[in-house]
C-alpha positions as CSV (number, residue, x, y, z in Angstrom):
1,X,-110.1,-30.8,45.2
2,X,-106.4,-31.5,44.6
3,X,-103.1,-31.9,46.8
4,X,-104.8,-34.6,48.9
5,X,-101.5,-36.5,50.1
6,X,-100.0,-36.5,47.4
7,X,-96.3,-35.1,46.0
8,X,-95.6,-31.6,44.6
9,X,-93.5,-33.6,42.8
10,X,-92.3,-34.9,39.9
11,X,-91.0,-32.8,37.1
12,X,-95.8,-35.7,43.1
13,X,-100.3,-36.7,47.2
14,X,-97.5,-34.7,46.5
15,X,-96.0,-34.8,47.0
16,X,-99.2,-33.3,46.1
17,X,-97.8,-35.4,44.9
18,X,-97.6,-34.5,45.1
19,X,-96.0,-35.3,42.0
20,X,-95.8,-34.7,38.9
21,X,-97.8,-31.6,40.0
22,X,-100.6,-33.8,39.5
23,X,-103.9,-33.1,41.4
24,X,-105.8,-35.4,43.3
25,X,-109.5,-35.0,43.7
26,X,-111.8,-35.2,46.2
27,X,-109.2,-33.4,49.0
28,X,-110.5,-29.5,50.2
29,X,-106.8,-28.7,49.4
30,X,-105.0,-27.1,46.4
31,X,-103.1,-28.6,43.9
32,X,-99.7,-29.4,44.7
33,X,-97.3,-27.7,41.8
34,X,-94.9,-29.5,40.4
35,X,-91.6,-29.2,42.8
36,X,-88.9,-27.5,41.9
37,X,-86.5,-30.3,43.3
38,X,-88.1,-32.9,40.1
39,X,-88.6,-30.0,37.5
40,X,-85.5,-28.1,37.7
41,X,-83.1,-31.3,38.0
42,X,-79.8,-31.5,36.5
43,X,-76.7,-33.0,37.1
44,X,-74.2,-30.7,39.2
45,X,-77.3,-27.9,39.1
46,X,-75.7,-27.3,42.9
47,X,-72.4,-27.5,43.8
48,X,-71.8,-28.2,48.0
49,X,-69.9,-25.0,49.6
50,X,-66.7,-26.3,50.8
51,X,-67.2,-27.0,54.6
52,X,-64.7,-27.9,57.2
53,X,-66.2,-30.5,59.9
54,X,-67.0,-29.8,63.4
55,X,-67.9,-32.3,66.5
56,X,-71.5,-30.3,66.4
57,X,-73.0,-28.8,63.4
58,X,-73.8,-25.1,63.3
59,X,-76.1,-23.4,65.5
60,X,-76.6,-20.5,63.8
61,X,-79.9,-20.0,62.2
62,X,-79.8,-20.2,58.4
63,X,-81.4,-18.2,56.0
64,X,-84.5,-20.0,55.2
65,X,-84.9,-21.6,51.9
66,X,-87.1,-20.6,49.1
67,X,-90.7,-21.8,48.6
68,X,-90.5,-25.3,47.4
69,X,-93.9,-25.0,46.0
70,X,-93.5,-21.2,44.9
71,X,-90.4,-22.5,42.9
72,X,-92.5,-25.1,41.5
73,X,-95.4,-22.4,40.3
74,X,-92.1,-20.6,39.0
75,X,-91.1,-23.5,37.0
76,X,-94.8,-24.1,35.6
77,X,-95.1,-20.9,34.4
78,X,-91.7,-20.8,32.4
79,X,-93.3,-23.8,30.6
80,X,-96.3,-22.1,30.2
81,X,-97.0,-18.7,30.8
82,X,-99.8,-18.0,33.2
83,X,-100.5,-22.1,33.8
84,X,-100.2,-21.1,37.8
85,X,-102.4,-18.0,37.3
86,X,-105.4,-21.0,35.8
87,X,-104.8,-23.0,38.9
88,X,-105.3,-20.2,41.4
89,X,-108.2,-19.1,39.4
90,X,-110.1,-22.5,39.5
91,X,-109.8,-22.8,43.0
92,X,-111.3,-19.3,43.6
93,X,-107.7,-17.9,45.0
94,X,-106.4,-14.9,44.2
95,X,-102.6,-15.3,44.7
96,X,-100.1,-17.3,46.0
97,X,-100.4,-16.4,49.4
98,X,-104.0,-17.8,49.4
99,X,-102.6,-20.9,47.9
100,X,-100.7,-20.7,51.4
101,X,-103.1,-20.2,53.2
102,X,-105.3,-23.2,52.2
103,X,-101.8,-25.6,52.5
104,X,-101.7,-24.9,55.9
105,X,-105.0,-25.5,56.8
106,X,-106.1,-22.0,57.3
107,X,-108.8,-22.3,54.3
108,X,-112.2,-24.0,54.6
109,X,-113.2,-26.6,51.9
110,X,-115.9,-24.3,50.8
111,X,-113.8,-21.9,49.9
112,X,-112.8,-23.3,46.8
113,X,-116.3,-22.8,44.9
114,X,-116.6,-26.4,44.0
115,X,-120.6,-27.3,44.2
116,X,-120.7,-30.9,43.0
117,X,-118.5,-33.5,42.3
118,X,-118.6,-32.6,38.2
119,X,-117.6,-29.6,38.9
120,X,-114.6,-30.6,41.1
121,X,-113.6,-33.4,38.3
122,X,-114.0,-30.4,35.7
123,X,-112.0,-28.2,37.7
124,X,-108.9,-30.5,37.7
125,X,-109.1,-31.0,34.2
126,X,-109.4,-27.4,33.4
127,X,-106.0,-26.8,35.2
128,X,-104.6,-29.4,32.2
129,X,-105.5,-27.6,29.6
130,X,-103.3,-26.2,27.4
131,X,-101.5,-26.8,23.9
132,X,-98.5,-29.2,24.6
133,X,-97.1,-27.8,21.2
134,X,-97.8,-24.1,21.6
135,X,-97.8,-23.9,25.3
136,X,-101.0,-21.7,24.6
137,X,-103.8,-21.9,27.1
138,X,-107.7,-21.4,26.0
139,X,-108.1,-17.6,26.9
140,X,-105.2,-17.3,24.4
141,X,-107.0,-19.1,21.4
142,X,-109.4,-17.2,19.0
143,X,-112.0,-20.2,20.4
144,X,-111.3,-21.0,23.8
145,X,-112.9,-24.4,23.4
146,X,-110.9,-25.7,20.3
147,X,-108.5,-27.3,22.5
148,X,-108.9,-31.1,21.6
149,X,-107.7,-33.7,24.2
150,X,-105.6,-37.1,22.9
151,X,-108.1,-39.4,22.4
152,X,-105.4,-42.3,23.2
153,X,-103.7,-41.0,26.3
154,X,-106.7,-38.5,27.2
155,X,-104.5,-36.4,28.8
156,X,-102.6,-33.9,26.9
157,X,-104.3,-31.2,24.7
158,X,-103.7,-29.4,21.2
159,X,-105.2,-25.9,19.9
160,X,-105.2,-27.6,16.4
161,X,-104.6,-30.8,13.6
162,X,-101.3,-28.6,13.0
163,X,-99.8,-28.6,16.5
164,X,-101.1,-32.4,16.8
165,X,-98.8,-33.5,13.6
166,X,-96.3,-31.3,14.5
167,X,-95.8,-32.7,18.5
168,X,-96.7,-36.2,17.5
169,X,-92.8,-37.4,16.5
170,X,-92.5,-36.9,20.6
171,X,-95.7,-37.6,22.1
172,X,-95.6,-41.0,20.8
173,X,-92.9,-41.8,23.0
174,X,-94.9,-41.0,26.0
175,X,-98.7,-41.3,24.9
176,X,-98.8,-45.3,26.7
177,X,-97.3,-43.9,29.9
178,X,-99.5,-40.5,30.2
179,X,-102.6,-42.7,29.9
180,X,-101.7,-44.3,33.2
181,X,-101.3,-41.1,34.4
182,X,-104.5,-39.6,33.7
183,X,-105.9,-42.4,34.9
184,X,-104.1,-43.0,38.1
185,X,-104.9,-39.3,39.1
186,X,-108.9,-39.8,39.0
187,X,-108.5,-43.3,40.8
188,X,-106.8,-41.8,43.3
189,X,-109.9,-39.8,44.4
190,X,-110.9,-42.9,46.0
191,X,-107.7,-43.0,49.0
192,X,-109.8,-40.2,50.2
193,X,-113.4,-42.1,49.8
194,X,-114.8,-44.0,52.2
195,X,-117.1,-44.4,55.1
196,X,-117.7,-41.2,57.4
197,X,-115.9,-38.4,53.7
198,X,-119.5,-39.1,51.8
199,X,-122.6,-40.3,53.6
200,X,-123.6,-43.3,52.4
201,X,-127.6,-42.8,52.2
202,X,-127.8,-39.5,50.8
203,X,-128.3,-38.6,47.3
204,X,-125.6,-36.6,45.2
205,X,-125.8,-33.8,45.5
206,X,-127.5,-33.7,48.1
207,X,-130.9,-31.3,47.3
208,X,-130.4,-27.9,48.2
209,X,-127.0,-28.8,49.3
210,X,-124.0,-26.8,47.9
211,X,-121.8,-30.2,47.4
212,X,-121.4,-32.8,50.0
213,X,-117.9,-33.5,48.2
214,X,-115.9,-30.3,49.8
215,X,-118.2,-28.3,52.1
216,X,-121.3,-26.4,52.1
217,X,-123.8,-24.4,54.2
218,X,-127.5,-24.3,53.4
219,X,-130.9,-24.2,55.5
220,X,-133.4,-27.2,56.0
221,X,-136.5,-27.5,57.7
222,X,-134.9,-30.5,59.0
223,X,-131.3,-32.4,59.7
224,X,-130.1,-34.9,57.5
225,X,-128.1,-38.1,58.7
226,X,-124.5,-38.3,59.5
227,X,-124.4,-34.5,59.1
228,X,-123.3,-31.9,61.3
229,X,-125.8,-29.4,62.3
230,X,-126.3,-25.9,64.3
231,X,-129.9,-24.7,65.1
232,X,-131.4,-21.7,64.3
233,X,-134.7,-20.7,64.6
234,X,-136.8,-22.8,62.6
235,X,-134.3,-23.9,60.8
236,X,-131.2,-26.0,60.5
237,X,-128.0,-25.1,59.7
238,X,-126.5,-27.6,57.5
239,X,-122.2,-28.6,57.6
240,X,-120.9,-30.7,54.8
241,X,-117.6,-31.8,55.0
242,X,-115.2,-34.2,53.0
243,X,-112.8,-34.3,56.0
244,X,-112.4,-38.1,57.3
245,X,-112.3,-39.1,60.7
246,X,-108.7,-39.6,61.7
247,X,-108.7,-43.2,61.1
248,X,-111.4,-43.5,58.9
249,X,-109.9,-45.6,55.8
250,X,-110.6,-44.9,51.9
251,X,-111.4,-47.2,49.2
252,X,-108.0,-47.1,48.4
253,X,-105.6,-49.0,50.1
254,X,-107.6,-52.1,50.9
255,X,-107.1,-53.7,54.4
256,X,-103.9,-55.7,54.1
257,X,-102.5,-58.4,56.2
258,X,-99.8,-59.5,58.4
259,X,-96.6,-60.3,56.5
260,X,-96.2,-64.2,56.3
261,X,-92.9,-63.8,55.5
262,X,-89.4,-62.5,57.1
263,X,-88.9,-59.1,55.8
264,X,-85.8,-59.8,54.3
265,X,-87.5,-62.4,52.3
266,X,-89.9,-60.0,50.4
267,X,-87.9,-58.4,47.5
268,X,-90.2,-56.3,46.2
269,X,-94.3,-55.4,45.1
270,X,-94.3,-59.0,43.8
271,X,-93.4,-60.4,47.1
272,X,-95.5,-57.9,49.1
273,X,-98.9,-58.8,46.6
274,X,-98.6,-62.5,47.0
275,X,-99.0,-62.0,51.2
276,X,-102.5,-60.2,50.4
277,X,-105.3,-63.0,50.8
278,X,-108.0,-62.8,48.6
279,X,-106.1,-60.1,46.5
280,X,-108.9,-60.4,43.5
281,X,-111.7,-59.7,45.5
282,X,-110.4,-56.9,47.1
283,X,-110.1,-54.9,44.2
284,X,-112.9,-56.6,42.6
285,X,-114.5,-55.1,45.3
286,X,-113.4,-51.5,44.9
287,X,-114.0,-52.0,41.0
288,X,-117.4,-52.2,41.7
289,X,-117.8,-49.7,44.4
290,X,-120.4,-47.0,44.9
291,X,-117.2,-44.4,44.9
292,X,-115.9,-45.7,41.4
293,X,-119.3,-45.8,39.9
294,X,-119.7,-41.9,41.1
295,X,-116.1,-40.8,39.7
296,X,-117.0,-42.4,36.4
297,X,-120.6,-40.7,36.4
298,X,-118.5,-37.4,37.0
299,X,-115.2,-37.5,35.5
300,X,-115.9,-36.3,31.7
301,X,-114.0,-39.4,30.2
302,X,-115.7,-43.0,29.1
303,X,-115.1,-45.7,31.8
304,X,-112.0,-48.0,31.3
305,X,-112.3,-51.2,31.1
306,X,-112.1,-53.3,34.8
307,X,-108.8,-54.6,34.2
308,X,-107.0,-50.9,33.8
309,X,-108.8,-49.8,36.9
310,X,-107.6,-53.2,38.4
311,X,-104.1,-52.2,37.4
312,X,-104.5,-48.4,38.2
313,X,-105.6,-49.4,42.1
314,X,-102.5,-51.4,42.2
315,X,-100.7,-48.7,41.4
316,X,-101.6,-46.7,43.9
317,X,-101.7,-49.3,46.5
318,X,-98.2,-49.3,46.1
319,X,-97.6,-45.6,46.2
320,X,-99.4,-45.0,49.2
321,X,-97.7,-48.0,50.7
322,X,-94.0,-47.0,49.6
323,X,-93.2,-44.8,52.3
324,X,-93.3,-47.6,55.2
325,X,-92.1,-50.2,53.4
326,X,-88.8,-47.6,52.3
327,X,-88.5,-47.0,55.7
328,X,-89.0,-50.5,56.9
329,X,-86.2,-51.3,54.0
330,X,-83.9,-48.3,55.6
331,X,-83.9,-50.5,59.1
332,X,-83.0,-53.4,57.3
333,X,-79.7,-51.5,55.6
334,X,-78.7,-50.4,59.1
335,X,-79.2,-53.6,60.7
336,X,-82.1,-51.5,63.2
337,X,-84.4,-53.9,64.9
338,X,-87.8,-52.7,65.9
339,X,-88.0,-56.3,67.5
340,X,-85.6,-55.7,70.4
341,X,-86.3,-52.4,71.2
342,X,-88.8,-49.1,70.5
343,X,-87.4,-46.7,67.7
344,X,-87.9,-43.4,66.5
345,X,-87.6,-42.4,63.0
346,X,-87.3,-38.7,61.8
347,X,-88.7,-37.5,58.8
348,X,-86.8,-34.6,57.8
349,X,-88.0,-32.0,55.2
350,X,-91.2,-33.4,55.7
351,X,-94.3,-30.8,53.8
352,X,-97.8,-31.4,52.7
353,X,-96.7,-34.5,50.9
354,X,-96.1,-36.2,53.9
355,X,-98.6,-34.3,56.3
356,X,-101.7,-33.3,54.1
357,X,-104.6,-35.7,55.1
358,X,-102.2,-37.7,56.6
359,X,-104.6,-40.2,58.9
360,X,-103.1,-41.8,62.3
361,X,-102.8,-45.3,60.6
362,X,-101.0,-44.6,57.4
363,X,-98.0,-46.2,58.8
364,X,-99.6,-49.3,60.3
365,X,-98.1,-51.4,57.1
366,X,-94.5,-50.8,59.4
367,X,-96.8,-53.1,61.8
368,X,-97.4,-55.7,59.4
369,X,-93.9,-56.0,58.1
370,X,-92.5,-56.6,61.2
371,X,-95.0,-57.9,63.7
372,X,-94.4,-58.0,67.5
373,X,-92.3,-55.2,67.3
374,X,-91.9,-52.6,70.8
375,X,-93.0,-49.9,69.2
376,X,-92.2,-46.9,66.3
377,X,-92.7,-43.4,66.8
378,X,-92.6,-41.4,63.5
379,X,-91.7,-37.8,63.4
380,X,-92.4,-35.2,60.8
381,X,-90.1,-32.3,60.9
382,X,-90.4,-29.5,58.6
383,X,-91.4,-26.1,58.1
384,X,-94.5,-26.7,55.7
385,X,-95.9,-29.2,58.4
386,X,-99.7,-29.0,58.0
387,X,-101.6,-29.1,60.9
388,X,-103.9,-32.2,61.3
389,X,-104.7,-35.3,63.5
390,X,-100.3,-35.9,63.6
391,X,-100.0,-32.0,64.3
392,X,-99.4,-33.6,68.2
393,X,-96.0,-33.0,70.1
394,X,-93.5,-35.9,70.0
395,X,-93.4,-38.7,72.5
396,X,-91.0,-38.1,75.8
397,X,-91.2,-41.5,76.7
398,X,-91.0,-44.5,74.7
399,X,-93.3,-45.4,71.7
400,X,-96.2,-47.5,72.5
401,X,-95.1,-51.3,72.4
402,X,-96.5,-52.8,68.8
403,X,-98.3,-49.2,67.4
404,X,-96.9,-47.2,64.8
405,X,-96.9,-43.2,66.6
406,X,-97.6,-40.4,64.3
407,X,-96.4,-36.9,65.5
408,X,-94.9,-33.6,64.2
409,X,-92.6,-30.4,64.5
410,X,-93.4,-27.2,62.8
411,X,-90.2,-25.8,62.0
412,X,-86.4,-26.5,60.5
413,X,-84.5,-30.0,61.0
414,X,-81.6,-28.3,63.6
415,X,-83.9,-25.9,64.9
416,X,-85.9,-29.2,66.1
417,X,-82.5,-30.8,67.2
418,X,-81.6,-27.8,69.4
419,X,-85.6,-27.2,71.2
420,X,-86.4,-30.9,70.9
421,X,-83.9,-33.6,70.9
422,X,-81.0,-31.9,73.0
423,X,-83.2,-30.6,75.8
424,X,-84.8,-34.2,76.0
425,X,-88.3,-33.1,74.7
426,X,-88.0,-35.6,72.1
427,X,-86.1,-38.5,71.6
428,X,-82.9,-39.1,69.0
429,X,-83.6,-41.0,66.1
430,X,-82.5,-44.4,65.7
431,X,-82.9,-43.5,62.1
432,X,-83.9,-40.5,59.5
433,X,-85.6,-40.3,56.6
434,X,-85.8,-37.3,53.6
435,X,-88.5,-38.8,51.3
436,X,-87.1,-36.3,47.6
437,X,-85.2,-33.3,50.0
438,X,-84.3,-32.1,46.7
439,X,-81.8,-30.0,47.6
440,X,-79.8,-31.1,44.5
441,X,-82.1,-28.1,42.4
442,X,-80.5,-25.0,43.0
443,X,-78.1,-23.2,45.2
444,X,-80.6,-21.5,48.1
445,X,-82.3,-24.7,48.8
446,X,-78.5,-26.5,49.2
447,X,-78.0,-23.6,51.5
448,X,-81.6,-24.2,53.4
449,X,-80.6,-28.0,53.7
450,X,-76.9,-27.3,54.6
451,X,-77.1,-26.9,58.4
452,X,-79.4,-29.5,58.7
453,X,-77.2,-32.4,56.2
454,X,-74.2,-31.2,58.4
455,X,-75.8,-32.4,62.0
456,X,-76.6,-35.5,60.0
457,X,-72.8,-36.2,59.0
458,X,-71.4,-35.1,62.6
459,X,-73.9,-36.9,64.3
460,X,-73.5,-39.5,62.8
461,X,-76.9,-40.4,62.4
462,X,-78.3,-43.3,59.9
463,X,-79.9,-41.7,56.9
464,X,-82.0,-42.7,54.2
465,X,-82.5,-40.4,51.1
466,X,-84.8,-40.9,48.4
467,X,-84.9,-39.6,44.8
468,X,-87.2,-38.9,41.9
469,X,-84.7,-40.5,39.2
470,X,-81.3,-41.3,38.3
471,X,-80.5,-37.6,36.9
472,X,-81.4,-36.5,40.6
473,X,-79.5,-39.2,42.3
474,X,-76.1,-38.5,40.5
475,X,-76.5,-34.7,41.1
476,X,-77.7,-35.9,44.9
477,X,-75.0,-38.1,45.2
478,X,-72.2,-35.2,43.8
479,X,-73.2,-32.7,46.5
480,X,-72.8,-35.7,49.0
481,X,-69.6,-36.6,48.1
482,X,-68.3,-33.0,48.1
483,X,-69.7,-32.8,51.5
484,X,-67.3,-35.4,52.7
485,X,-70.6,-37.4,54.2
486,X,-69.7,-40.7,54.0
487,X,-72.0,-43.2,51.5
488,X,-73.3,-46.6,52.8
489,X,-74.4,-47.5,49.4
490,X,-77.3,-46.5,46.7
491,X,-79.5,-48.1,44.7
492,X,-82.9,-49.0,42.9
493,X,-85.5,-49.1,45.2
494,X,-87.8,-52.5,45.4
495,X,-90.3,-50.4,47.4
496,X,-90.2,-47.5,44.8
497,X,-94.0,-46.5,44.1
498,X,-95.2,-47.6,40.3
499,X,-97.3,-44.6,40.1
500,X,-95.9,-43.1,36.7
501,X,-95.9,-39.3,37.4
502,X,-96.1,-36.6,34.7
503,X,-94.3,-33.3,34.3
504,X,-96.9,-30.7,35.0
505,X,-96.5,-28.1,32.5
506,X,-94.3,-30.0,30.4
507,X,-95.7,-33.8,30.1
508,X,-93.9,-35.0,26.7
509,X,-91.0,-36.4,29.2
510,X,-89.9,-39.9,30.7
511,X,-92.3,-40.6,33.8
512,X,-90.8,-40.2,36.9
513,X,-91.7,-42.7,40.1
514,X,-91.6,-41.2,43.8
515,X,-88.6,-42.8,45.7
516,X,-87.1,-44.7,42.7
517,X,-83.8,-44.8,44.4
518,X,-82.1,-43.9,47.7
519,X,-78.5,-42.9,49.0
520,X,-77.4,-44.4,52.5
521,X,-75.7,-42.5,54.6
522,X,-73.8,-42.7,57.8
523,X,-71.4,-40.0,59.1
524,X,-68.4,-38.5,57.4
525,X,-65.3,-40.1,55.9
526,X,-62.2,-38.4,54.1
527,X,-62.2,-37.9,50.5
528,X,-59.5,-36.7,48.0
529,X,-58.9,-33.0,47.4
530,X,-61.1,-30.9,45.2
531,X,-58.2,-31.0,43.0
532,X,-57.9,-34.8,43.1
533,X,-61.5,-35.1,42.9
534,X,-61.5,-33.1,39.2
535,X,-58.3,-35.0,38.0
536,X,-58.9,-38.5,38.7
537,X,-61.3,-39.8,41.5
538,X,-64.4,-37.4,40.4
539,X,-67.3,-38.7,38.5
540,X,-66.7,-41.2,36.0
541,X,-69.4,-42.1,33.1
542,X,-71.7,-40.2,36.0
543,X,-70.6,-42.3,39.0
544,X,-68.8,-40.7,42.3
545,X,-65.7,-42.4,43.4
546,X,-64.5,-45.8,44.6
547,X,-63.1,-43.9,47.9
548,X,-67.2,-41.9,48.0
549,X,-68.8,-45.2,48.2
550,X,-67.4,-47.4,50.2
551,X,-68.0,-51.0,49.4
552,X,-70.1,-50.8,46.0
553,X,-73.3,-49.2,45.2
554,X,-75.7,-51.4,47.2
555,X,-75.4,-52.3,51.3
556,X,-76.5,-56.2,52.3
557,X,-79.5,-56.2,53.5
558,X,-79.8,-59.0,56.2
């Protein structure tokens, strides 16, 4: 139902989305809750230990960090009580560990008690509802069904006219943006869409069948098409799945083409449209597709007009594509060249959001941007790695010349370092990547990330960081700075997904956007005292120092 690939994000697939918090539909996964790392941000909300440096970081094991995602069902329920508790419940779970369970793969679709794709839809909504006002939800209301939805935004809900009046001073500021919102998370159902997740020529639901949309198990005298199938006597035993093939593409993103220009001429989603030929009928295309017409039929809310859905695909196109395209910018800060030579990327901290569904080609746009080059292998490290078609060791030799390589580690960032990288199992990384590491929320995930952002600084090893907002990229950047890492430069990011994302449990706030800015960092450099630091050269109007950033807040790109 929810999770998909996106953030558990956001105040996120997500990073289910993840993120945010927000589900997305049509993925035999849970929702991603909203992370603790976008929900829990403030400025200074963890200071860096003081740390002396070493030639070679620690190779102690650390304690291991909280739950990002248990800290995120932790921060849900402060906003409202019992909101994780609904979740659980609507996805047939009884605790958090089953919510586990199903993350990491260990739970079948059908699991989830979802029959029909109505009933997934309704689900997801259910999971929404709650007074924004009152933070009640409908088991505490004398009529569980007089919760109302916003008629304009369709996404929040009030118990009441008198909670309505009373929240409307601030959900007016907000009520344009959470439409896009709502709307964005039932397009996105179609990424996961697509030839060989629904068959094509069978009706829905299928007769007899339990749901093709998330799994089921029935007996027919006879096999359907493009179904899996076990024989029993006199019968057949019948397999739905929503899983795609490992390539198998959704609706959403459309095929795109080669870049036709340098990448250091494309500046941003603007740029990166005007390469796409016949950009109208593409979405046209998906508009009027036979996976739009059945989300509409199932959703519970009228149809938009064309041109929102127009607007909400590309939306998404750009979320889905951000991730490349920010690492494609992070080789152009660093003046890397996949042209001259193959290059490895870790991506550290990587969980569900990067890894859930994740398909072999969702990094092919890294092709595009910069064709003819020898060859990028990408490597998730993290300990919420789920397993899937990337769940495959990394490469000992060098990527393949002109593909984009997909692999994983189960486990922490030094742990991989030390088993991996130094015994020559897997090769160093010309660059790494923490899409939202979030260790800026509180002091035990600093302390999970600390042996891991040391071996970055002492190693001095390129780094690209990316952040939910500004709020999280001045208490980022503070814990950076007291870590004596030295700061290439910060910024806006060009490649920054437009996907507005809500705050779960608490939507009446300013949108957040996954990877709307990212630090550069490359080893260590010396910085003033603490005492210095507090007095004079510390942050300024919510800036770090001159001697912190070395050469303004932005490296060239060439």
């Amino acid at each position: 139902m929810a999770g998909g690939r996106r953030r558990a994000g956001g105040g996120r697939r997500g990073g289910a989305r993840q993120h945010p918090g927000t589900p997305a539909p049509a993925s035999p996964r849970p929702p991603a809750p909203p992370s603790a790392a976008a929900t829990t941000a403030q400025p200074h909300a963890a200071a860096a230990p003081k740390t002396g440096r070493s030639k070679k970081a620690p190779v102690e094991s650390a304690v291991r960090a909280p739950d990002v995602d248990s800290l995120g069902f932790q921060a849900m329920d402060r906003n409202v009580p019992g909101l994780s508790h609904v979740i659980l419940q609507k996805l047939n779970m009884k605790s958090y560990e089953d919510y586990k369970s199903a993350m990491d793969g260990r739970k079948r679709g059908s699991d989830f008690g979802i029959r029909t794709y109505f009933d997934m839809f309704q689900k997801m909504e259910d999971t929404f509802k709650f007074c924004v006002e009152c933070k009640k939800l409908p088991n505490a209301l004398p009529d569980p069904k007089s919760l109302r939805r916003c008629k304009r935004c369709q996404n929040v809900y009030y118990c009441g006219v008198a909670c309505q009046r009373a929240n409307w001073p601030l959900h007016k500021k907000f009520c344009k943006k959470l439409k896009l919102v709502a709307l964005d998370r039932l397009v996105e159902w179609l990424v996961f869409t697509g030839e060989g997740c629904v068959p094509l020529d069978l009706p829905d639901p299928i007769p007899g069948c339990t749901g093709p949309v998330v799994g089921c198990s029935v007996l027919s005298p006879a096999p359907l098409p493009q179904h899996g199938w076990d024989r029993q006597p006199g019968l057949w035993h019948h397999h739905c799945t929503l899983q795609p093939p490992p390539d198998a593409p959704g609706d959403i993103p459309f095929p795109t083409d080669t870049w036709t220009k340098p990448a250091r001429d494309v500046k941003g989603w603007e740029d990166w449209f005007s390469m796409q030929e016949q950009l109208e009928e593409k979405l046209g295309a998906i508009v009027a597709g036979r996976y739009m017409t059945l989300l509409w039929a199932n959703a519970g809310k009228p149809r938009p007009e064309d041109a929102e859905l127009r607007e909400s695909i590309r939306r998404l196109v750009t979320d889905f594509h951000s991730r490349p395209l920010t690492i494609g910018l992070a080789l152009r800060l660093f003046g890397i060249d996949p042209l001259t030579r193959p290059l490895t990327v870790h991506v550290v901290g990587a969980s569900h959001v990067e890894t859930l569904n994740t398909r072999l080609t969702d990094y092919d746009e890294l092709t595009r941007m910069f064709p003819g080059h020898q060859g990028v292998e990408m490597v998730m490290v993290g300990v919420d790695v789920v397993d899937g078609p990337i769940m495959r060791p990394p490469l000992t030799t060098l990527a393949p010349r002109g593909k984009v390589y997909l692999s994983s580690y189960k486990g922490l960032y030094h742990d991989f370092w030390e088993s991996q990288v130094e015994t020559k199992l897997a090769a160093p990384p010309d660059l790494v990547v923490g899409f939202h590491p979030g260790f800026h929320a509180c002091p035990d995930l600093l302390a999970g990330w600390l042996p891991t952002l040391l071996l970055l600084r002492d190693y001095r090893l390129p780094v690209l960081f990316t952040v939910y907002s500004e709020q999280e990229l001045k208490a980022s950047l503070q814990i950076l700075v007291e870590l004596e890492t030295h700061i290439v430069g910060y910024a806006s990011n060009p490649f920054a997904s437009l996907r507005p994302e809500q705050v779960y449990s608490s939507p009446n706030k300013p949108p957040v956007y996954c990877s709307s800015h990212y630090i550069a960092l490359l080893g260590a450099e010396a910085v003033p005292g603490a005492e210095e630091l507090e007095d004079d050269d510390g942050w300024q109007g919510g800036e770090p120092s001159a001697a912190a950033v070395a050469g303004g807040t932005a490296p060239g790109l060439g």
